[in-house]
C-alpha positions in Angstrom: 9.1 -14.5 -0.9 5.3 -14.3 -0.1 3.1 -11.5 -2.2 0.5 -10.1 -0.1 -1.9 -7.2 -1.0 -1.2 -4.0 1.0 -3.6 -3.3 4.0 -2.4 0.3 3.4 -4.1 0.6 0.3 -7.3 -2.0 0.8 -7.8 0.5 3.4 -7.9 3.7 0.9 -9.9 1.8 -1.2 -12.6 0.9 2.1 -12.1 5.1 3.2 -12.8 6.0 -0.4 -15.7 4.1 -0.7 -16.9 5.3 2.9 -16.7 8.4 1.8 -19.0 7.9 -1.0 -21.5 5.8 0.8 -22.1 8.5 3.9 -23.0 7.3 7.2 -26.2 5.0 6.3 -23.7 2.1 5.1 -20.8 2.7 7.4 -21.6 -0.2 10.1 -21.9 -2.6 7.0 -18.7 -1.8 5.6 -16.7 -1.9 8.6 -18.0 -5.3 8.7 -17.0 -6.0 5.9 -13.3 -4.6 6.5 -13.2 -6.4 9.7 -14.1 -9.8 8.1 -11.4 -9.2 5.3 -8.7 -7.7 8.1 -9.5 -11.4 10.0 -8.5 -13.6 6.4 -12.2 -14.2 6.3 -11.8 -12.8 2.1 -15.1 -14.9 1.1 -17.1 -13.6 4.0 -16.2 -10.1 3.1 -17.0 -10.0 -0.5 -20.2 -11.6 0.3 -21.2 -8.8 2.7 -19.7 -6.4 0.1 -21.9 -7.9 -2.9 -25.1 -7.6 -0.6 -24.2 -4.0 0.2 -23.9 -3.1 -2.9 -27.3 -4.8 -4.3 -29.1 -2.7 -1.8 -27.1 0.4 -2.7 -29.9 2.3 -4.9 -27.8 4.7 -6.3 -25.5 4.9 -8.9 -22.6 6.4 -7.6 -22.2 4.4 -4.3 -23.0 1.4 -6.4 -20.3 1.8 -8.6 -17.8 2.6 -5.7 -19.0 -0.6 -4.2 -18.4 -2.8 -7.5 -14.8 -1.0 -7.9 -13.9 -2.3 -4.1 -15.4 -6.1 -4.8 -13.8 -6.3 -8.1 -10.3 -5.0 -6.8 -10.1 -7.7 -4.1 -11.8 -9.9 -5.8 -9.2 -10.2 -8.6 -6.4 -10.1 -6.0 -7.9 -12.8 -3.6 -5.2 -15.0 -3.8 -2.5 -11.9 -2.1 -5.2 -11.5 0.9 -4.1 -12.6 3.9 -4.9 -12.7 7.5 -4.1 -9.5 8.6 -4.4 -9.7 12.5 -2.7 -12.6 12.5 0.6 -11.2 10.5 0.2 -8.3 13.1 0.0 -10.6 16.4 3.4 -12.4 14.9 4.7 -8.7 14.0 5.1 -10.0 10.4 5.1 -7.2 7.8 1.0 -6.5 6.2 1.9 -2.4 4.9 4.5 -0.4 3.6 2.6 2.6 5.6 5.9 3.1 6.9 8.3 3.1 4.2 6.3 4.7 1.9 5.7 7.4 4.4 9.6 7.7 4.8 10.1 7.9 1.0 7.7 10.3 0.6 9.4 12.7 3.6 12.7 12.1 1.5 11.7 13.3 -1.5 9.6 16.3 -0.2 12.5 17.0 1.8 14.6 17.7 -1.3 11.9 19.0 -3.8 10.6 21.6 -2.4 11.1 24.9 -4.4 12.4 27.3 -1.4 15.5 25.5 -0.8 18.6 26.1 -2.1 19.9 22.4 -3.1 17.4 20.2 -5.0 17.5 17.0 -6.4 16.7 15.9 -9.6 14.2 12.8 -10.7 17.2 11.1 -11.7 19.2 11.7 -8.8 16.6 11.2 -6.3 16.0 7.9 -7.6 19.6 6.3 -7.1 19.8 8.0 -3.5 16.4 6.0 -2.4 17.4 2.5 -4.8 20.8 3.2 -2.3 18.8 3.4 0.7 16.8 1.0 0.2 19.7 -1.6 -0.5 20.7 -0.9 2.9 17.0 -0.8 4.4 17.1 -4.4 3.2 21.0 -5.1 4.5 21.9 -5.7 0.5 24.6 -2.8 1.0 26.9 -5.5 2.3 26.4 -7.8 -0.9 25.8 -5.6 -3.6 26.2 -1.8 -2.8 29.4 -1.2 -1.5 30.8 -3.1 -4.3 29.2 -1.2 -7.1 29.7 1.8 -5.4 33.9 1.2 -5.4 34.1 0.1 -9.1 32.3 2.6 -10.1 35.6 5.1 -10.3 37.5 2.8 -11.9 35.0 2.5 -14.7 35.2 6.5 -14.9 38.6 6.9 -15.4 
């Protein structure tokens, strides 16, 4: 199994700090992004580290150190991104965590008659996800049919 760091949420962390900087840095820091989204992760905390020692103020400076010191300390789960993407290997869970999320809205909102609870939500998406990963086969079913035996 290979750990890599989520481009999902390096890139909230870039769009946060964007949003703090304003439009004066914005070419700088999509440099940097584009350097880090290429594998290129000393290249893009160098550019980050100059950014944010000519950053005057506070605020955006302290943005800036939280972003270098988040991928700093998880350098060795950066990857190149644009090359997992032109080999169609995985690089974000954008898309299961936006499925997971339109699960459990789908079942938690107030105005609907049938609602799950924490508890119950959770073994419906640990089954799903079982089967996401073809597990079901191994694992699932055969919990799932020893399960009323236990009961009784």
């Amino acid at each position: 199994m290979e750990c890599i760091l989520d481009w999902l949420h390096i890139g909230k962390k870039f769009q946060n700090v964007k949003n703090a900087l304003g439009e004066a840095f914005t070419t700088s820091l999509e440099s940097a992004k584009w350097t880090l989204w290429h594998g290129n992760v000393n290249d893009a905390l160098t550019k980050l580290a100059l950014l944010r020692d000519n950053v005057s103020e506070e605020t955006q400076r302290s943005k800036l150190t939280g972003l270098y010191d988040y991928l700093h300390r998880n350098q060795a789960y950066l990857v190149n991104y644009d090359a997992r993407e032109q080999t169609s290997k995985t690089y974000t869970s954008q898309v299961a965590a936006s499925h997971v999320e339109a699960l459990i809205n789908a079942r938690h909102k107030r105005t609907k008659k049938m609602q799950w609870t924490r508890e119950g939500a959770h073994h419906v998406l640990q089954i799903r996800a079982m089967m996401a990963s073809e597990e079901w086969e191994s694992k699932g079913q055969g919990a799932v049919r020893s399960a009323p035996g236990a009961v009784a």
